[in-house]
C-alpha positions as CSV (number, residue, x, y, z in Angstrom):
1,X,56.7,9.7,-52.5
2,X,54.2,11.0,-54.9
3,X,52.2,14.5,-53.7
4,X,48.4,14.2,-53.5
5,X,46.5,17.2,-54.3
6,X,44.3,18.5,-51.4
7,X,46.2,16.1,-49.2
8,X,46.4,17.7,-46.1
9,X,50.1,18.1,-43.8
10,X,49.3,15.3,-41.1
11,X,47.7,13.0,-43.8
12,X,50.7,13.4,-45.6
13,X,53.2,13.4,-42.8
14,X,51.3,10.0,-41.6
15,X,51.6,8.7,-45.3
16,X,55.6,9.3,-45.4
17,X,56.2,8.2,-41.8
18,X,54.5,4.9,-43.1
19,X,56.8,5.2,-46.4
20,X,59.7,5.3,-44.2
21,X,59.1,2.6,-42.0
22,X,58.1,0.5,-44.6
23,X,61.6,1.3,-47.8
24,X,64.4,1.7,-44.9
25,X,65.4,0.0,-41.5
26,X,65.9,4.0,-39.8
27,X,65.4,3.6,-36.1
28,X,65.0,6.9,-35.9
29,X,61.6,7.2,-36.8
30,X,60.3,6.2,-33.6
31,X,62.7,8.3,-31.9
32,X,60.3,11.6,-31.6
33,X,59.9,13.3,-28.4
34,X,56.9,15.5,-27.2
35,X,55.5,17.7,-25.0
36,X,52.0,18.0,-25.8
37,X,50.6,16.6,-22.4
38,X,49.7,13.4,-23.3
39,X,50.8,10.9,-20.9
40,X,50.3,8.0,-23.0
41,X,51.2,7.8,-27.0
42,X,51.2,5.6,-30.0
43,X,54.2,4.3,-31.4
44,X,54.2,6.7,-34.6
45,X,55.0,10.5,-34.8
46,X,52.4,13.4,-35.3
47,X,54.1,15.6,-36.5
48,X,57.9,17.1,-38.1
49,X,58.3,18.6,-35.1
50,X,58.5,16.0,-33.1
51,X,62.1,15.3,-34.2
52,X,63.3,18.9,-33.4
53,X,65.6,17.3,-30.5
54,X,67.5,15.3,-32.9
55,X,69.1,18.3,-35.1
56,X,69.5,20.4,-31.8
57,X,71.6,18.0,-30.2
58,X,75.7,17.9,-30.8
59,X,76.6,14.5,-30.6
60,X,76.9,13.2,-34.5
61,X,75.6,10.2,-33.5
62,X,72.3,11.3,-33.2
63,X,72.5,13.2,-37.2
64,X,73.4,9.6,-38.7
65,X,70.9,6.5,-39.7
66,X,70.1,5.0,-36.6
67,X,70.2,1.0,-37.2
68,X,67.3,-0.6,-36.8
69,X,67.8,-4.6,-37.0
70,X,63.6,-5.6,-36.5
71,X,60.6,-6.6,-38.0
72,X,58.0,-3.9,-38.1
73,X,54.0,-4.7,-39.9
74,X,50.7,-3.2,-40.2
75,X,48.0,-4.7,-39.0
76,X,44.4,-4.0,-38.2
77,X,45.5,-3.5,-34.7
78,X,48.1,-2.1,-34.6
79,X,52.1,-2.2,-35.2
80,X,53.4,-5.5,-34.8
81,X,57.6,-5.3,-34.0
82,X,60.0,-7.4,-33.2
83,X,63.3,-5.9,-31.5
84,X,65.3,-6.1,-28.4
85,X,63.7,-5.7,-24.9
86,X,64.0,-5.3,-21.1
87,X,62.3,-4.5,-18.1
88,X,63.1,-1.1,-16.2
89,X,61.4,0.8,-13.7
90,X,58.0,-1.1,-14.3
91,X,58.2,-0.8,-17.9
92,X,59.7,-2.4,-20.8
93,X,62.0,-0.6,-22.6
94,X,61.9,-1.4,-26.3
95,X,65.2,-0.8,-28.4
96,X,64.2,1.3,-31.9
97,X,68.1,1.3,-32.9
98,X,71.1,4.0,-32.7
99,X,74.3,4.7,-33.8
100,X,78.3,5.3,-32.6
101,X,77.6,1.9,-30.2
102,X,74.7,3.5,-28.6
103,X,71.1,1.2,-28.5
104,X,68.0,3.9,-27.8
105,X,64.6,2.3,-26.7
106,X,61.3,3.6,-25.9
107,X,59.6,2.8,-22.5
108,X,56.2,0.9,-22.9
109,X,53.8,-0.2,-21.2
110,X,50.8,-2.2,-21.3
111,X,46.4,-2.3,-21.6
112,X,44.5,-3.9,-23.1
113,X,47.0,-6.8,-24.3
114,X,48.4,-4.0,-26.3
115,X,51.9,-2.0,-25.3
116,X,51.7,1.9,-25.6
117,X,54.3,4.6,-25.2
118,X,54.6,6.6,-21.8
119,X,57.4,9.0,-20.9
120,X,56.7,10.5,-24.8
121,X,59.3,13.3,-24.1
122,X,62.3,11.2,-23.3
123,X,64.2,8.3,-24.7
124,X,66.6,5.9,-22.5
125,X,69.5,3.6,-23.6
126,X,69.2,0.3,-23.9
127,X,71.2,-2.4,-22.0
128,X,73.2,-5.4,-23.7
129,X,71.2,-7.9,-21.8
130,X,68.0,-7.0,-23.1
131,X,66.5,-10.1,-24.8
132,X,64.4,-10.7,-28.3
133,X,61.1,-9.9,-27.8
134,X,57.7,-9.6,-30.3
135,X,55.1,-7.3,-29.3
136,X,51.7,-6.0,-30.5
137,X,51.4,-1.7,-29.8
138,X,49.1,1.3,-31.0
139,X,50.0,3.4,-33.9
140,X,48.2,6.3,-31.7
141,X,45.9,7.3,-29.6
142,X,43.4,10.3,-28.4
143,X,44.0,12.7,-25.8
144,X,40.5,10.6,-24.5
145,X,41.7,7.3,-24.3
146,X,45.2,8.6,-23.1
147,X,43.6,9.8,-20.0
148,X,41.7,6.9,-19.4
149,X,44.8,5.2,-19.4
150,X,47.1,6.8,-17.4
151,X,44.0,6.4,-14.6
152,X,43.5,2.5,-15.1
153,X,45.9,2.1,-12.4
154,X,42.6,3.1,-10.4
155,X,40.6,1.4,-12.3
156,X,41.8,-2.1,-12.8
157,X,38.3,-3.5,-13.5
158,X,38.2,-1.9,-17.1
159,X,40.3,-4.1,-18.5
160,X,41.7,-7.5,-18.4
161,X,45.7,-6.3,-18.5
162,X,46.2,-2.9,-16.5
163,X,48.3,-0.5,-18.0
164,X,51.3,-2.3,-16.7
165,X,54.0,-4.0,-18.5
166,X,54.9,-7.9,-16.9
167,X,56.2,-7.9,-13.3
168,X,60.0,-6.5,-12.8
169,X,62.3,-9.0,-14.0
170,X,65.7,-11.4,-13.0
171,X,65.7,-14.0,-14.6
172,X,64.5,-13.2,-18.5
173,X,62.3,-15.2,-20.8
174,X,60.2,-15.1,-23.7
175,X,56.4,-15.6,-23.2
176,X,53.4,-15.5,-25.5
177,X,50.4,-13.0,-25.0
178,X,47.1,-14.1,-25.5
179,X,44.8,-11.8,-26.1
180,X,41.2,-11.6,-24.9
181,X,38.8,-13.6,-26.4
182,X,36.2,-11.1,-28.0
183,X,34.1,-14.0,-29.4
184,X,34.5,-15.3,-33.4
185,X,35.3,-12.9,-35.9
186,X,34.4,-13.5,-39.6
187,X,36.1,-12.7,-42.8
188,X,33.7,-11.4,-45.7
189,X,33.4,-14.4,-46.9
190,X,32.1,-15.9,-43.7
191,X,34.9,-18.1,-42.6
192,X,36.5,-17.7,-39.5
193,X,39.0,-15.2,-39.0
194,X,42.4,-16.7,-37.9
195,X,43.4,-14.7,-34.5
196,X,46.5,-13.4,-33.1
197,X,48.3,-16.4,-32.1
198,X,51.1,-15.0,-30.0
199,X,53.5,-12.3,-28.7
200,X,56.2,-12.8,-26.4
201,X,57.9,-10.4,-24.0
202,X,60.6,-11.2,-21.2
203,X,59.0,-11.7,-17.9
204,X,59.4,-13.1,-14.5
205,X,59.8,-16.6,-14.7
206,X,58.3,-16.8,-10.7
207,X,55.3,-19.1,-11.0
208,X,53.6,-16.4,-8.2
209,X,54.0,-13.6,-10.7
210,X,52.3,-15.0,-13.9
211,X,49.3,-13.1,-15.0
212,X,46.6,-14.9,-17.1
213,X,47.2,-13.0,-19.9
214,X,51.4,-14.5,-20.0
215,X,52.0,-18.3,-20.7
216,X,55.1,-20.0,-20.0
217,X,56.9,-20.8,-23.2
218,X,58.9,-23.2,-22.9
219,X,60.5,-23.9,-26.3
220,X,61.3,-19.6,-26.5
221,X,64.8,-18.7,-28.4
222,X,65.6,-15.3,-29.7
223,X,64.3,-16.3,-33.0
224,X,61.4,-14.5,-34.2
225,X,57.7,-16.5,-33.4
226,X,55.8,-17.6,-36.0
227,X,52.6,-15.6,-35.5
228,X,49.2,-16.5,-37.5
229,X,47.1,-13.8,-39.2
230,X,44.0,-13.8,-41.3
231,X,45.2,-13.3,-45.0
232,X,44.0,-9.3,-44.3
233,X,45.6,-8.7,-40.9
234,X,49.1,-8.0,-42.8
235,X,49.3,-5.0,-45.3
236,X,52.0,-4.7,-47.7
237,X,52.7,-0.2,-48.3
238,X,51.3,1.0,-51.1
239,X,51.3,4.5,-51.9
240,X,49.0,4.7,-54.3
241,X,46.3,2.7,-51.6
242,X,45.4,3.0,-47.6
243,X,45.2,-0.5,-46.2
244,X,41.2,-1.8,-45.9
245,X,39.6,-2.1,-42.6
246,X,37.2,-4.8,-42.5
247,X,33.5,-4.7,-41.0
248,X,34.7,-5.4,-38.0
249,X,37.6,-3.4,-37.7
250,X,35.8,-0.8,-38.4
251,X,33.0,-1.5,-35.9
252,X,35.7,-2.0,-33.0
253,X,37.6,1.5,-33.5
254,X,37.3,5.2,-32.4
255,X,37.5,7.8,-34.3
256,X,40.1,10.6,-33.5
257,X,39.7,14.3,-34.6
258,X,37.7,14.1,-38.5
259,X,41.4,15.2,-40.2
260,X,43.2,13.0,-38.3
261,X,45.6,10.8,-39.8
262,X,45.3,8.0,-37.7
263,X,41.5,8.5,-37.1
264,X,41.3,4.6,-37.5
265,X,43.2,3.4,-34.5
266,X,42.2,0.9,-32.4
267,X,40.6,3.3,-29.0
268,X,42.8,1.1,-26.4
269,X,46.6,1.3,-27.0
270,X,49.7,4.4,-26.3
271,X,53.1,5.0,-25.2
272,X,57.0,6.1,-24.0
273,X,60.7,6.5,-23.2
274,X,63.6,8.7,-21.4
275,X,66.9,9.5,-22.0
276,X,70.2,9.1,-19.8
């Protein structure tokens, strides 16, 4: 990766974390751990630091490539993966590889139709029954929003999905999520911009359970749904670019600290995980 004079370390550290998930399929990048306070965290890592657990620890497992058999994009709003899920203790745990027959996931959980990471300074195994899954989550978010979060559980009314993943599960199936409609967004050229189409997540299939924001699916497999984008939704890496934000990307986001790398995220998205 070439050095950028004046670049600062977390704009440069974001830029390789970016180069990584984009040139290899290494698990491990999601696997960071922190204990910075923040309830409720992005997918990506802040800092170098963050992966101090993983030379610490013995097992040799844990100093190999961790596979990573998923889809991972960019996108304006976020990180769009596709990976193995399941539903534990009221949040879905979301498989980001491993090594030596061991599956680690991250526990998420949802607001704002978007999944975030709780439980930042742990990671948990993942079962063999989880099931295929396609999700929409936050790169990152501010210690703000993070709070804000955590207390939606008191404040419902803020947004259409609590911060909550679907309803503890039996019986497994995929779903689509639809998110909200926030009226018709344009592309420069003034044609309408093609939205999300849908994300899918196992669920509880109990028509008493369904929240407005999950549809039954009934044609769902473990292959990968098709998902529609505008033709700038999707970024391919390039290092000698950042991706563009439209008008209206930019008019819908928050601003982090000035110097910080993701300073363009989305304001409502975070996440987690444990380890056993």
């Amino acid at each position: 990766m070439p050095v950028r004079y004046g670049e600062g370390s977390d704009q440069a550290f974001a830029r390789l974390v970016r180069k990584i998930i984009h040139d290899t399929t290494d698990g491990s990048i999601f696997a960071w751990t922190s204990n910075d306070g923040q309830n409720v965290r992005g997918l990506l890592p802040r800092s170098i630091s963050e992966f101090r657990h993983l030379t610490s620890t013995p097992e040799t497992s844990w100093h190999q490539l961790w596979g990573f058999d998923v889809s991972v994009q960019f996108s304006n709003s976020g990180l769009i993966l596709t990976s193995r899920a399941t539903i534990q203790a009221s949040s879905l745990m979301f498989e980001i590889g491993g090594a030596a027959s061991k599956e680690f996931g991250i526990r998420l959980q949802m607001w704002e139709n978007r999944f975030s990471r709780v439980d930042s300074s742990l990671l948990s195994q993942v079962p063999e029954s989880a099931s295929h899954c396609r999700i929409l989550a936050a790169r990152d978010i501010d210690a703000e929003t993070s709070r804000s979060m955590s207390n939606s559980s008191n404040c419902s009314k803020t947004s259409t999905v609590p911060l909550r993943p679907p309803d503890t599960i039996q019986h497994m199936s995929c779903n689509k999520i639809l998110p909200s409609s926030t009226g018709t967004k344009r592309e420069g050229s003034g044609r309408p911009k093609t939205p999300l189409s849908e994300y899918s997540v196992p669920r509880n299939e109990s028509p008493h359970d369904i929240s407005s924001s999950f549809l039954r699916d009934d044609d769902c497999s473990s292959r990968g749904y098709q998902v529609e984008f505008s033709d700038r939704s999707i970024f391919d890496f390039d290092d000698d670019g950042e991706e563009p934000l439209s008008h209206d990307d930019l008019h819908n986001t928050k601003s982090l600290d000035p110097d910080h790398p993701y300073q363009f995220e989305p304001m409502f998205i975070g996440g987690g995980l444990e380890i056993n």
